[in-house]
C-alpha positions as CSV (number, residue, x, y, z in Angstrom):
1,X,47.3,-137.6,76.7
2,X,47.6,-135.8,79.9
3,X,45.0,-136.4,82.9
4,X,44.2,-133.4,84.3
5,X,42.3,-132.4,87.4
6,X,38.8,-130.1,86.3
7,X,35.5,-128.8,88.0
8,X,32.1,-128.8,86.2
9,X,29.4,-126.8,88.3
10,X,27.3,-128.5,91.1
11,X,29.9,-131.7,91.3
12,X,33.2,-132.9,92.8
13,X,36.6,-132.9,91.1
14,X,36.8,-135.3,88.8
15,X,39.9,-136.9,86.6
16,X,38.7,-137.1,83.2
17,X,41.0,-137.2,79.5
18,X,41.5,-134.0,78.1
19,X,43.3,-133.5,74.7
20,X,46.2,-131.0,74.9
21,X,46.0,-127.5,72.8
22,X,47.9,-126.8,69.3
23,X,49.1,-124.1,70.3
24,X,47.2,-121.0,68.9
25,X,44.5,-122.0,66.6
26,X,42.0,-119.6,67.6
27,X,40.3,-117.6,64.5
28,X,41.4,-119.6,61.9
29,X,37.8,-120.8,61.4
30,X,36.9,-117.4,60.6
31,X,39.6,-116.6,57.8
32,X,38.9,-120.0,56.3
33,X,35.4,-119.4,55.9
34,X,35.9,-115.9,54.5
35,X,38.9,-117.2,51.8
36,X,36.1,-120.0,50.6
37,X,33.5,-116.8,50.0
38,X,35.8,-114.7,48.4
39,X,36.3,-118.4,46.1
40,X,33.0,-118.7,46.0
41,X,32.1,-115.6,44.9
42,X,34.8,-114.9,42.3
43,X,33.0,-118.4,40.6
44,X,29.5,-117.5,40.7
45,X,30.7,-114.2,38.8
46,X,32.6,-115.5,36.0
47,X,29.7,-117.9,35.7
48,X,26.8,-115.4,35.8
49,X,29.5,-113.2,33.4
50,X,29.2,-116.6,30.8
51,X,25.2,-116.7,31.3
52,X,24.7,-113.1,30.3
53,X,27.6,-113.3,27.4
54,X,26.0,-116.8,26.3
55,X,22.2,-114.7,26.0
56,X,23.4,-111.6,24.6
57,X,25.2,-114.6,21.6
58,X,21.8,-116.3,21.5
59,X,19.9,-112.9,21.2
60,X,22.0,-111.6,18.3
61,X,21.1,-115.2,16.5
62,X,18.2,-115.4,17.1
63,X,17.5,-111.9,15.4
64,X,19.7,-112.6,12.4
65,X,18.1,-115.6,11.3
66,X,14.6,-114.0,11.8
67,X,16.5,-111.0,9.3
68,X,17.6,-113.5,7.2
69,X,14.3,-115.5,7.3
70,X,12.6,-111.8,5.9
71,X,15.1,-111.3,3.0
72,X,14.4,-115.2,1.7
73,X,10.4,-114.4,1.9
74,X,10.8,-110.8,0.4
75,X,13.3,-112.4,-2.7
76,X,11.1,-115.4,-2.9
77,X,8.2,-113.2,-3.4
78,X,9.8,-110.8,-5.5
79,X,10.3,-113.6,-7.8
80,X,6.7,-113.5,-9.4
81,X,5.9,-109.9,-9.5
82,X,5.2,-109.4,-13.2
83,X,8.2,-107.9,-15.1
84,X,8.3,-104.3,-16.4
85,X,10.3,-103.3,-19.4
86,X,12.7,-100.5,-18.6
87,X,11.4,-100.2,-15.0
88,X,12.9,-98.0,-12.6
89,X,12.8,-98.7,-8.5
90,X,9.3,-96.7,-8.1
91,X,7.7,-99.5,-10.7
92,X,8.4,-102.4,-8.1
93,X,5.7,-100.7,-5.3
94,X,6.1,-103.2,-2.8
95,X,3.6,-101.4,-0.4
96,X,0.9,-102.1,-3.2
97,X,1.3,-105.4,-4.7
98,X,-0.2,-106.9,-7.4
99,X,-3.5,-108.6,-6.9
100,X,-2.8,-112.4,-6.0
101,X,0.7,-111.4,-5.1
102,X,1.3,-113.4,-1.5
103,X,3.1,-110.9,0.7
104,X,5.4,-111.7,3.0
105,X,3.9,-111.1,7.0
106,X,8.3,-110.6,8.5
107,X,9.2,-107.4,8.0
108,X,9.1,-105.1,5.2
109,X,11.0,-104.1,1.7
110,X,11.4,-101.7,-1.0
111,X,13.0,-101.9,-4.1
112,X,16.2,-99.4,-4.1
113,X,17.7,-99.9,-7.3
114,X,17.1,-101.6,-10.3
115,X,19.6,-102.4,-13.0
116,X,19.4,-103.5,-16.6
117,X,21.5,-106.1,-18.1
118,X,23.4,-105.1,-21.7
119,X,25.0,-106.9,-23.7
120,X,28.8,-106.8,-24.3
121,X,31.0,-107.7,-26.9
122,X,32.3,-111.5,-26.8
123,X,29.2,-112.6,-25.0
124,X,29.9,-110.5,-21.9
125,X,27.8,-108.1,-20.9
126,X,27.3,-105.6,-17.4
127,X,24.2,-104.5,-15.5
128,X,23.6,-100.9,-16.3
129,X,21.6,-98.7,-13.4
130,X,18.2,-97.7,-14.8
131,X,17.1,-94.1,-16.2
132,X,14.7,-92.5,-17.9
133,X,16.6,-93.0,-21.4
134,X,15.8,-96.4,-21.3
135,X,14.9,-97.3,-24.8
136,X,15.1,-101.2,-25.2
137,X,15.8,-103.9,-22.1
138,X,17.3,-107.3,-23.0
139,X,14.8,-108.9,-20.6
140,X,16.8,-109.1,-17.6
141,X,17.1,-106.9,-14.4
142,X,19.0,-106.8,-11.1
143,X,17.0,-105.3,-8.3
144,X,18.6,-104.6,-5.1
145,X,15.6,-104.7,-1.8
146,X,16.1,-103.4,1.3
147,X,14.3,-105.6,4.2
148,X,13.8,-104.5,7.3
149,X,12.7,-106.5,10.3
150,X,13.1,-105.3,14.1
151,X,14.3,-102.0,13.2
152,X,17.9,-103.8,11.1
153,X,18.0,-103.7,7.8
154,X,19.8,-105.7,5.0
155,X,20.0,-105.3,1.3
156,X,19.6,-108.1,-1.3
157,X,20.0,-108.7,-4.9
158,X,17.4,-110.6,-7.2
159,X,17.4,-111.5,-11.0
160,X,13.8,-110.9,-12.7
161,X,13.7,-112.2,-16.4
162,X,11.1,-111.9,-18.2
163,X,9.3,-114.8,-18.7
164,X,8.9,-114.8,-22.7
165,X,13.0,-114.8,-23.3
166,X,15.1,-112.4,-23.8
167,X,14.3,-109.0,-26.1
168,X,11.8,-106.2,-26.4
């Protein structure tokens, strides 16, 4: 360290300890503090970009599984609406159930299609779509519901047997 010879205001010279310059620093404080905001910045936007991406995921889920929760309380229901022989998608009304008939309160369905089973040869056998020349049904149908909750809608299969077997 070099003594060197200053003035404050109001006293006499004085010899006091004075630690020699770097040599140019000035401003570097400045361009230090705006590279760490810059940093700083770029961080708290990836990590607000994760938030929103991470609710948008947890949105989408959350309204699936409500959808899906819908098509397992329509198909559940379905399962004990009384079967109709040779029915077509108007006999399933699901706006009017039958009396007794719980109805699900998440969302809504309707019967689109309903298909008959027949019979092949070597025990195999299809699902035929229904018509009006329906003339004998094996006791066993295929009907396809669409549910809708929150304005998305799914379509789902169920089996109905009649509950006395098989045949007219």
């Amino acid at each position: 360290m070099v003594l060197r010879r200053h003035t404050q205001l109001g006293t006499d010279r004085r010899w006091s300890r004075r630690v020699p310059d770097r040599g140019g620093q000035a401003g570097v404080g400045l361009v230090e503090s705006i590279v760490a905001v810059a940093l700083l910045s770029t961080v708290i936007l990836a990590l607000a970009t994760g938030m929103l991406s991470l609710l948008g995921t947890s949105r989408a889920n959350a309204e699936t599984q409500k959808l899906q929760s819908a098509v397992t309380a329509w198909t559940e229901a379905l399962k004990v609406v009384p079967y109709q022989d040779c029915a077509t998608a108007a006999a399933y009304d699901l706006s009017a159930p039958p009396v007794g008939w719980a109805v699900p309160t998440t969302g809504t369905a309707r019967v689109t299609a309903v298909e008959h089973w027949q019979p092949g040869q070597a025990g195999f056998g299809s699902f035929v779509a229904a018509g009006p020349a329906c003339t004998t049904d094996t006791g066993v149908q295929r009907l396809t519901v669409q549910v809708t909750a929150d304005g998305t809608s799914v379509d789902a299969q169920i089996v109905l047997r009649r509950p006395d077997g098989y045949g007219p």
